[in-house]
N, C-alpha and C positions, 0 to 999 in steps of 0.2 A: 537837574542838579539841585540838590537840596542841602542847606547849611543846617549846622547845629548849632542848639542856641550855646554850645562852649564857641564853637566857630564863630559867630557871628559876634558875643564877645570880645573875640580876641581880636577881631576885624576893627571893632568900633574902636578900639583899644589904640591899636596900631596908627587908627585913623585921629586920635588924640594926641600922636606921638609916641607913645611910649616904647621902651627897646625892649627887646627881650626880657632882658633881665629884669625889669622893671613890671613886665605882664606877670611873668612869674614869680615874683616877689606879691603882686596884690591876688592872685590868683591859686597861691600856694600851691605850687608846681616848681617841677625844675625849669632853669630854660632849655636844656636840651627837648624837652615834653611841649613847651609851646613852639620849640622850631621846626617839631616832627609835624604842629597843628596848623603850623604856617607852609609848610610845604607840602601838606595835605589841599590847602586852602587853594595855593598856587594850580597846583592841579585839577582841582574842582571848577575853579571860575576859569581854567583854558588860559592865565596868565602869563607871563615873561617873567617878572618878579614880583617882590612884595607890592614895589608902590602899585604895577598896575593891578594887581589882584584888590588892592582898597579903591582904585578907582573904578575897576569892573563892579565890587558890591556897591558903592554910592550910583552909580549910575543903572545901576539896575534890582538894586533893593534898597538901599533908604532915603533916595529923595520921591522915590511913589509912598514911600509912606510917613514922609515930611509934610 
């Protein structure tokens, strides 16, 4: 499973707090465009929902390269 660096992005993003709206607003994007990226994401890391999808990428891609 391989992230995109828009993915991984929007990951760290997420992982900052920010809502949707808010990604898409710094990202100039709709939110509907980062919800479709957020539930590509869900999918890809095998998650349940957003939070554990940000805690499947910290626990397995950015604290090995913290």
């Amino acid at each position: 499973m391989k992230l995109s660096a828009r993915e991984i992005q929007i990951l760290e993003l997420l992982c900052d707090g920010y809502s949707d709206k808010e990604i898409a607003k710094k990202l100039k994007n709709s939110p509907r465009t980062i919800q479709t990226h957020i539930t590509r994401l869900i999918l890809k890391l095998n998650a349940r929902n957003r939070t554990a999808a940000v805690a499947v990428y910290l626990r397995k891609y950015a604290i090995k390269f913290a």
